[in-house]
C-alpha positions in Angstrom: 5.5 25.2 8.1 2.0 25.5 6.2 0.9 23.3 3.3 -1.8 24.1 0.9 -5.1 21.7 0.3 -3.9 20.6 -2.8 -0.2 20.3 -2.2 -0.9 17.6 0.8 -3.5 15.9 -1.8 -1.3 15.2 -4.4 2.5 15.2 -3.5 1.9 14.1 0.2 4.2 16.9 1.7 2.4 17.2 4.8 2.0 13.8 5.6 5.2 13.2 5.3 6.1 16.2 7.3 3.8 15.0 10.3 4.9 12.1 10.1 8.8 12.6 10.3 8.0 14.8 13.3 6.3 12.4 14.6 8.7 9.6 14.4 11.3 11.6 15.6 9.2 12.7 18.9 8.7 9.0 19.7 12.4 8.5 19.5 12.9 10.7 22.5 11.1 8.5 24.3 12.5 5.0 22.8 15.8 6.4 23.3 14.9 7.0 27.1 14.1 3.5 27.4 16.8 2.3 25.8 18.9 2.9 28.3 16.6 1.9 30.9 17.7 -1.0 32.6 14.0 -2.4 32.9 12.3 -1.9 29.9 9.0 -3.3 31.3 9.0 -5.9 29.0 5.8 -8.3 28.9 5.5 -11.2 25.8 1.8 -11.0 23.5 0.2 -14.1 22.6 2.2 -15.1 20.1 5.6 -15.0 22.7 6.8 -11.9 20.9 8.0 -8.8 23.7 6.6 -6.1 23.8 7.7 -3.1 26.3 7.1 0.2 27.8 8.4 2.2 24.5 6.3 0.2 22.3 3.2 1.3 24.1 4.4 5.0 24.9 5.5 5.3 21.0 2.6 4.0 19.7 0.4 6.7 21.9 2.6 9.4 21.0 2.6 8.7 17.0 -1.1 7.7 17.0 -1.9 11.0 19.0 0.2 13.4 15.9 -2.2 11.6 13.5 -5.1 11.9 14.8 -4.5 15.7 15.6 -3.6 16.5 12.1 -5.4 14.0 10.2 -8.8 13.0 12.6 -10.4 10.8 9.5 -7.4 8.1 9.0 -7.5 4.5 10.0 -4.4 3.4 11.6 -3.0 0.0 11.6 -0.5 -0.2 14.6 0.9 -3.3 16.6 0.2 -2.5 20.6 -2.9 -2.4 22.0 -3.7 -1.5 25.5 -5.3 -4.5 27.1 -1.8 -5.4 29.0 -2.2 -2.0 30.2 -5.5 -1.3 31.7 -5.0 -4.7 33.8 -1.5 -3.7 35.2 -1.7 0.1 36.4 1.7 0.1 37.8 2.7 -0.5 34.1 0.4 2.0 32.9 2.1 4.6 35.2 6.0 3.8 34.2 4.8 4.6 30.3 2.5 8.0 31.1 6.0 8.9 33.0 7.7 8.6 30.0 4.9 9.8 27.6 3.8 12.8 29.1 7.8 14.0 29.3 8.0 13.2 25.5 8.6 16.1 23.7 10.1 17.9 21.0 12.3 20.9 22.0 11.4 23.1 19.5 7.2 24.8 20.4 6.3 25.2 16.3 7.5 21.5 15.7 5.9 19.9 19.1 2.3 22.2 18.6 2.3 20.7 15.0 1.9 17.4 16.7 -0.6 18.9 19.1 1.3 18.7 21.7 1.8 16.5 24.8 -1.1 13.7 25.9 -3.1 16.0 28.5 -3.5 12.4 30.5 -2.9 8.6 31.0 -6.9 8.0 29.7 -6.3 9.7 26.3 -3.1 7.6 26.3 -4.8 4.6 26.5 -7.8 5.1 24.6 -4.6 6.7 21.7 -3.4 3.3 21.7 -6.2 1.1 21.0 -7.2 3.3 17.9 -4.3 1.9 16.1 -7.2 -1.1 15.7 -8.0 -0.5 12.0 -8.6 -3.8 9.9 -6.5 -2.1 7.2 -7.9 -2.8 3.6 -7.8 -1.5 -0.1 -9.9 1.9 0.6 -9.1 5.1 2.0 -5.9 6.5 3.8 -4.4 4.1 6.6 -1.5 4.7 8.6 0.8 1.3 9.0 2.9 2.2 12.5 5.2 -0.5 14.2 6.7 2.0 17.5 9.2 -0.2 17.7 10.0 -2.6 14.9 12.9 -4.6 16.1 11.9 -5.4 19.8 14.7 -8.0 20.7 17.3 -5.6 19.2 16.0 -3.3 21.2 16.2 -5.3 24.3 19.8 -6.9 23.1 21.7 -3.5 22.6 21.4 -3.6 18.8 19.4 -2.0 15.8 15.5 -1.1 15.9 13.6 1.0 14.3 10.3 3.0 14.1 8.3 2.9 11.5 5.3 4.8 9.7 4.2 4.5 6.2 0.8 6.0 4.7 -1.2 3.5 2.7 -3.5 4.9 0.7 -6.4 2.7 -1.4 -3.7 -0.2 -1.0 -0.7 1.4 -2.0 2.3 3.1 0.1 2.0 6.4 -0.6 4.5 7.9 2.3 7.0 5.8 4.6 9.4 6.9 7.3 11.6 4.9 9.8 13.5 6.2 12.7 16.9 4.6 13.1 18.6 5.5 16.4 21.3 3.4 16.0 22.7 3.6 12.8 25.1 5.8 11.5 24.1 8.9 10.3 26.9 8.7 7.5 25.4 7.5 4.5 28.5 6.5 3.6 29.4 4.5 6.2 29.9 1.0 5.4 27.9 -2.4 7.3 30.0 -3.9 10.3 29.6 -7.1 11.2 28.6 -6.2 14.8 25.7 -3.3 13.9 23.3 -5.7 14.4 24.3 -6.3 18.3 26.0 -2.8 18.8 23.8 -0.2 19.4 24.6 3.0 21.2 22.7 6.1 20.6 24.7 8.2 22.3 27.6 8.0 19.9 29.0 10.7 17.8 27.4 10.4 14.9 24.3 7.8 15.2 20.8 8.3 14.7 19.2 8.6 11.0 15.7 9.1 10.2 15.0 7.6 6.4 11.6 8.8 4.4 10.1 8.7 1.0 6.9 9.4 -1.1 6.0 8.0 -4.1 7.5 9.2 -6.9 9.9 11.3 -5.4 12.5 9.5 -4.1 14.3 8.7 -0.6 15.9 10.6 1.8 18.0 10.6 4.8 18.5 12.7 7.9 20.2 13.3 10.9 17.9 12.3 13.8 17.1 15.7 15.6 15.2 16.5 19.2 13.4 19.3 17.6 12.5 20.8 14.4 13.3 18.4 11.5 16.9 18.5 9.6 18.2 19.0 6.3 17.8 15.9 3.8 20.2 14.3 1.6 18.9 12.2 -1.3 19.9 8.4 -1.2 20.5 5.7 -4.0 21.2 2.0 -3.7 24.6 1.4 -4.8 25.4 0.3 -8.5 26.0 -3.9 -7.7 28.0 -4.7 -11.2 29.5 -7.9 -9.3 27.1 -10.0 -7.6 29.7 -11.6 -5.6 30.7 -8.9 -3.7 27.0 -7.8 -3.0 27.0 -7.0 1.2 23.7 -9.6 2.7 21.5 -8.4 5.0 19.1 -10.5 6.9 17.5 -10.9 10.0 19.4 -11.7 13.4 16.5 -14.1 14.4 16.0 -17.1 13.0 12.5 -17.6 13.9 12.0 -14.7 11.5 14.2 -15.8 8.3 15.5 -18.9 7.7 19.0 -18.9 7.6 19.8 -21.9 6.1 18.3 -21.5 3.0 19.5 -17.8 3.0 23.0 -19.4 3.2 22.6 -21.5 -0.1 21.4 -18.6 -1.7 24.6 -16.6 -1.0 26.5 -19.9 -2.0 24.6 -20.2 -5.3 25.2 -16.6 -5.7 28.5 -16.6 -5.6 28.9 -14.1 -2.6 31.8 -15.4 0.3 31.5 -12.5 2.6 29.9 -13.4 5.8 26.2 -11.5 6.1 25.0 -8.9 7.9 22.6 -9.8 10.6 20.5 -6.9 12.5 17.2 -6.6 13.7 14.0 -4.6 12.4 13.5 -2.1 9.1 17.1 -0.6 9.8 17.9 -3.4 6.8 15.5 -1.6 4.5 17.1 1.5 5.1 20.8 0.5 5.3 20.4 -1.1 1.7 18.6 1.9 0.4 21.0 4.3 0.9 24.1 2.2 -0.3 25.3 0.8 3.2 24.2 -2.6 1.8 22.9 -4.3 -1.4 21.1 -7.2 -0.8 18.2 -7.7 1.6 16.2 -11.2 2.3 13.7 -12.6 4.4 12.7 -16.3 3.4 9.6 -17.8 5.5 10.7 -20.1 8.3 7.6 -21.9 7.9 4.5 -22.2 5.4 1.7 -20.7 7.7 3.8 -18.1 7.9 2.4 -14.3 7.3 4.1 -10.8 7.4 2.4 -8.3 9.1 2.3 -5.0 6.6 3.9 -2.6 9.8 7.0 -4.8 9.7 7.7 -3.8 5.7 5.1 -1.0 4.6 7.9 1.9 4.9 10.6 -0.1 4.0 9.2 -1.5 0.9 8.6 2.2 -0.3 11.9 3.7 0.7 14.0 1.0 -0.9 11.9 1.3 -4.2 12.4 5.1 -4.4 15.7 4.6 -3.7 16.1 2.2 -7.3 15.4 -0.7 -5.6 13.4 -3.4 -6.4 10.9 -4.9 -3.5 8.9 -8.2 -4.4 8.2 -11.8 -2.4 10.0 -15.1 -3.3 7.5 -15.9 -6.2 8.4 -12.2 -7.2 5.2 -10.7 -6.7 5.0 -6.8 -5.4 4.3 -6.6 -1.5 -0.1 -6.4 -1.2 -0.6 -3.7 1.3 -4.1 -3.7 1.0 -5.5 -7.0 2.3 -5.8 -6.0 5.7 -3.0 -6.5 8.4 -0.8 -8.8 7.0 0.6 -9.3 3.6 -1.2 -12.6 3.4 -1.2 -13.1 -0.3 2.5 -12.9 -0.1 5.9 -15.4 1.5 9.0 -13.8 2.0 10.8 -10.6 1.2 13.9 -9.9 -1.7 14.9 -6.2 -1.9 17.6 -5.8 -3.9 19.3 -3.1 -6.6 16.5 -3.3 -10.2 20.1 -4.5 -11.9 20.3 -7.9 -10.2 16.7 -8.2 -8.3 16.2 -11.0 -11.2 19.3 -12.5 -11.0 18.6 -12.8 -6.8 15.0 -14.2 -7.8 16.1 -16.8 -9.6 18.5 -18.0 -7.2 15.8 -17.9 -4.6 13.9 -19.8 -6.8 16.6 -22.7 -7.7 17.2 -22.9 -4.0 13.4 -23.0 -2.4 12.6 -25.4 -5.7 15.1 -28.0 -3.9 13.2 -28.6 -0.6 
C-alpha cells in the first residue's frame, strides 16, 4: 500500500497504517510469551514487572518506526539496561524477536523487516528515550500495557499513539484477549480470563483525529477489514457497565465504589488490566471508565493513556481528569499537570464529573 506526501501530512493514513502493522507484529511475539511458562519476568525501580515481551515488543515497534519514519522521537517504557547486564536474558528475547514476523512479505517489508541482530535490538530499545514535549512528532509506545494481566492470565494490551506538537494525532492498541465481537458484552471474569487462542479473541482498536475509531480482527499478516465503533447511547445512568482497574495500587477502589453508589449504578464493576478498558468502552462493550489517584504524588505516564484517550474520543466519548481538564500530552512523559482519568459517553461525562467531584470533595 503507497501513500502520497500530502495524504500522510494531513490525514495521518500512513502512520496509522505503520503503525497497526506494527502493533499487530509485536503481538506475535506477546502472544508467544503468553503462553510461556517463564516469562522472564524482572521488577524496575519502581517494583513494577517487566518481562521478556515488553523488551522484544518494544524492539520490534521501535524498529517499524524508525524504518518508516527515521526523524520521530519515541517515548516508550523499557529500556535495555536489565539487558546488556544479563546476556542470558538478552538471548531468550533475540529468540523470540528475530522469529517475529508477519506472514504476509509486502506487510513485514513495510516494517523493514526482521532485526538483522541482538545489537540493533538493543540499541532499538533504548531509542524509545525521548523526553517527550509540545514540539514535533513523538511516538508514545507501552509494548505491553497491562503487565500483571499479562502475567495473571487476563487482559493486556499494546499500545501506540502518535503525538504530534502535544496533541494525539493517531492511537492504536492491540487487544489479544478480548473479543473480537464488538458486540459482545463485559463478563465479570475478562479481566482474569484470557486466552488467545479462543475462537473469536484478538481485536486491534485505532483512530485518527477527526475521523473516528475503528476495530479489527487481530490478523498474523496483512491488516483486516475495519468496522467503525460508537460508545453506546447511556440514557440511564444506573445501568451504566464500570470499568476500572484490577489493581488497586493503580485506582483507588474505594472511592470508585462511592462514586457508583452516588451514581446510582448496583451492578458490580468490571475490573481488567491495561488500555483494553479504553477500548472495551469505545466500542459499546462498556460505558463508564475511571481511574481515581491512589495517592497525591501520584503521576500518569502518557504511554499508559495516549491511545486510549484518542480512540474513546473519536468514538463520542469524552476523556478529561477528575478536575475535568483534557489529558496534557505534551509535558514530557507523564501527564503531570493532570490526577486521575473519567472517560465516559459526552451525554453523562458531566453528570460522572460531578459525582467524582462530590465524592473526592468529602475526604
Amino acid at each position: 500500500m503507497s501513500y502520497s506526501a500530502g495524504a500522510s501530512s494531513t490525514t495521518y493514513a500512513r502512520d496509522l497504517h505503520v503503525a497497526l502493522l506494527a502493533v499487530q507484529r509485536a503481538t506475535i511475539l506477546t502472544k508467544r510469551v503468553f503462553h510461556e511458562t517463564a516469562k522472564g519476568t524482572l521488577s524496575k525501580d519502581d517494583k513494577s514487572p517487566v518481562t521478556i515481551g515488553d523488551f522484544g515488543a518494544q524492539a520490534l515497534i521501535i524498529n517499524a518506526l524508525l524504518h518508516n519514519f527515521p526523524e520521530d522521537q519515541i517515548v516508550g517504557e523499557e529500556e535495555a539496561n536489565d539487558l546488556r547486564g544479563n546476556q542470558g536474558l538478552t538471548d531468550q528475547v533475540w529468540g523470540l524477536v528475530k522469529n517475529a514476523q508477519l506472514d504476509n512479505a509486502t506487510a513485514e517489508q513495510e516494517l523493514g523487516g526482521p532485526l538483522r541482530d541482538e545489537d540493533g535490538m538493543l540499541r532499538a530499545i533504548d531509542t524509545g528515550n525521548s523526553a517527550g514535549g509540545s514540539k514535533g512528532r513523538i511516538w508514545a509506545l507501552d509494548p505491553i500495557d497491562g503487565t500483571k494481566g499479562f502475567l495473571r492470565g487476563g487482559q493486556y494490551a499494546v499500545c501506540l499513539a502518535l503525538i504530534v506538537d502535544g496533541d494525539v494525532k493517531v492511537g492504536v492498541l492491540g487487544c489479544p484477549n478480548l473479543p473480537v465481537d464488538d458486540s459482545a458484552p463485559l463478563s465479570a471474569d475478562v479481566g482474569t480470563t484470557g486466552d488467545d487462542e479462543s475462537e473469536g479473541r484478538g481485536v486491534i482498536f485505532s483512530a485518527i483525529k477527526g475521523q473516528g475509531a475503528t476495530s479489527r480482527p487481530l490478523g498474523t499478516g496483512a491488516l483486516r477489514e475495519g468496522t467503525k465503533i460508537n460508545m453506546r447511547s447511556v440514557e440511564d445512568i444506573t445501568k451504566a457497565t464500570f470499568c476500572e482497574s484490577v489493581e488497586a495500587a493503580h485506582s483507588n477502589h474505594g472511592d470508585q465504589a462511592e462514586i457508583a453508589k452516588k451514581l446510582g449504578i448496583t451492578s458490580e464493576s468490571v475490573r481488567m488490566d491495561s488500555q483494553a478498558k479504553y477500548g472495551s468502552i469505545a466500542r459499546g462493550a462498556g460505558d463508564l471508565y475511571l481511574r481515581l489517584p491512589v495517592r497525591k504524588d501520584y503521576v500518569e505516564k502518557i504511554w499508559d493513556h495516549a491511545a486510549g484517550d484518542l480512540i474513546v474520543r473519536e468514538a463520542g466519548g469524552e476523556v478529561t481528569d477528575v478536575e475535568g481538564k483534557h489529558l496534557n500530552f505534551g509535558k514530557g512523559r507523564t501527564l503531570v499537570e493532570n490526577k486521575g482519568v473519567i472517560a465516559a459517553p459526552k451525554a453523562v461525562h458531566a453528570q460522572v464529573l460531578e459525582a467524582v467531584k462530590s465524592v473526592l470533595s468529602e475526604k
